[in-house]
C-alpha positions in Angstrom: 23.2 -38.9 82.1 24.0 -39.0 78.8 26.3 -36.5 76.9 24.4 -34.5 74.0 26.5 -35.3 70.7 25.5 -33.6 67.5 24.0 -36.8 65.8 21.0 -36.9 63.1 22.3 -41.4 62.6 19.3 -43.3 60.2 17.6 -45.5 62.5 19.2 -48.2 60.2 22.7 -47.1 61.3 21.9 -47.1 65.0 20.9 -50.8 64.5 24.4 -51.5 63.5 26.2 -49.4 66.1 24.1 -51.0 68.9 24.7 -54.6 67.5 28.4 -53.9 66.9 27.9 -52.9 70.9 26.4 -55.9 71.8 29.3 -57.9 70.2 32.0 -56.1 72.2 30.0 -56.2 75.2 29.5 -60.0 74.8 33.4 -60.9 73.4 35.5 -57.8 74.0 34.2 -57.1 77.5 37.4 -56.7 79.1 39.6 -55.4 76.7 37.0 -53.0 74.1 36.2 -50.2 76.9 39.9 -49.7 77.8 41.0 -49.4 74.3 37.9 -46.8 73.6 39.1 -44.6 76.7 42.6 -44.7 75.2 41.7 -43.7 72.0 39.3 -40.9 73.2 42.4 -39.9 75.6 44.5 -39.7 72.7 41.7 -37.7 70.2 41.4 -35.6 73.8 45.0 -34.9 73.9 45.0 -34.3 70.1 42.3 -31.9 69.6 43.8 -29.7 72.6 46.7 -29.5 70.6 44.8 -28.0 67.3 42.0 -26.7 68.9 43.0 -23.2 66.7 41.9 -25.2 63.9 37.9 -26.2 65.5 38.5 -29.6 65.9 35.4 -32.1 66.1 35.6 -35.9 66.7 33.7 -38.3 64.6 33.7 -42.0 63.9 34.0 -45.1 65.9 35.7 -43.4 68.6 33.0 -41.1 69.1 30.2 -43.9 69.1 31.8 -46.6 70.9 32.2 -48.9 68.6 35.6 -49.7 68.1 37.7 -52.3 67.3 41.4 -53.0 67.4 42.0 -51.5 64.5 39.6 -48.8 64.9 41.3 -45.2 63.8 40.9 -41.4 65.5 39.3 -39.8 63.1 39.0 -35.7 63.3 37.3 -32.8 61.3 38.7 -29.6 61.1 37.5 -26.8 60.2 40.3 -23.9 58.5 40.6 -21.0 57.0 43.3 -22.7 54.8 44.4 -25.9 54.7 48.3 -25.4 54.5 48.1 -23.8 58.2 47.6 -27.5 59.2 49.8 -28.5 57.0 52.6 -26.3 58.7 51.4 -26.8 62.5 52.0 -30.2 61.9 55.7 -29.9 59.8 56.8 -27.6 62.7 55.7 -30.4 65.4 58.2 -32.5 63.4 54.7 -35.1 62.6 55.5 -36.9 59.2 52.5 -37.5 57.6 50.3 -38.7 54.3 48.1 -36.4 52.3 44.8 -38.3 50.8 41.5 -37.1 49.7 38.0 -38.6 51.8 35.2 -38.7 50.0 32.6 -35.6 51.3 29.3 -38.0 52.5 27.8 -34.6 53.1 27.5 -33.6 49.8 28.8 -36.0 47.6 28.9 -33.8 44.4 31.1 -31.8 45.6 34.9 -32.6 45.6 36.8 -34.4 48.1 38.5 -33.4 51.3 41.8 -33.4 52.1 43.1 -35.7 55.0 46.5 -35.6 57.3 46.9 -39.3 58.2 49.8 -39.7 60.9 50.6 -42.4 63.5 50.6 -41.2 67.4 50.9 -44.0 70.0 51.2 -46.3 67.6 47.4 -45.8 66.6 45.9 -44.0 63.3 45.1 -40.4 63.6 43.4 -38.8 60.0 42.9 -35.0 60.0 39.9 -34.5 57.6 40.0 -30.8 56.3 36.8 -28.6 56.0 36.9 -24.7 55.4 35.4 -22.5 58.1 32.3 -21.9 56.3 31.3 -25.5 56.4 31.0 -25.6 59.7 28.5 -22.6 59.9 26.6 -24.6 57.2 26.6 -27.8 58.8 23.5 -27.9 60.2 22.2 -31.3 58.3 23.7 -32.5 61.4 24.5 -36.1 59.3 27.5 -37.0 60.6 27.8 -37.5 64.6 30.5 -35.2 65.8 31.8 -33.8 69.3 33.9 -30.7 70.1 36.4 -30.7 72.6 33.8 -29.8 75.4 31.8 -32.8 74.7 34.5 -35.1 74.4 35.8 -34.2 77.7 32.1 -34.5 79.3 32.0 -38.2 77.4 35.1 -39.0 79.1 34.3 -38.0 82.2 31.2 -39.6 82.0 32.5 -43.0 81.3 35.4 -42.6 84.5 32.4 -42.2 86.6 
């Protein structure tokens, strides 16, 4: 079975991700998948946290292809950016404010990102207002909500 994620990847990219699988799967084999269902845990266990603020999961964690020094990275979608801000100051989580360049429409401006360490791995909020992810149906960038990361997880326990 495999889990639907919201995914429009150039066949050029999926070339990359399923070489970059075939590396791990021929030099990583026993260490890659554990550190992939750690990270997912931990973007699992994250999301829940600031599911108020739509979380989605993106990136390497999402796809599988991961390395040691792979980050969690998240998209959320808010009304206003500083009530992240403050969800994370009153959970005591120190963190670094940065822009990301938007890939979705790269004339626009950039979006803020909370970057903080949790479990000694990188976690980097990306902010998006509400209305962007009405909008967001150019489906370019692979993404999963909290239902369909816990159905990937449980998938890959099975």
């Amino acid at each position: 079975m495999q889990t639907n994620i919201i995914n429009d990847n150039s066949n050029e990219n999926q070339q990359i991700d399923d070489r970059i699988r075939a590396c791990h799967a021929l030099f990583l084999k026993d260490k890659q998948p554990v550190h992939l269902q750690q990270l997912r845990q931990l973007a699992l266990r994250t999301m829940e946290e600031l599911e108020q603020f739509n979380p989605y999961l993106t990136g390497a964690v999402l796809n599988g292809t991961v390395s040691e020094d792979s980050d969690i990275y998240i998209q959320l979608y808010v009304d206003n950016n500083k009530d992240v801000v403050i969800f994370l100051l009153n959970k005591h989580i120190q963190f670094e404010v940065s822009e990301t360049p938007n890939k979705r429409a790269p004339r626009q401006q950039s979006q803020e990102t909370l970057s903080f360490i949790r479990e000694n791995e990188g976690i980097h909020l990306i902010l998006f207002a509400v209305d962007d992810l009405r909008q967001n149906t150019s489906k370019k960038t692979p993404r999963a909500n909290l239902q369909t990361l816990r159905k990937l997880l449980q998938e890959s326990e099975t």
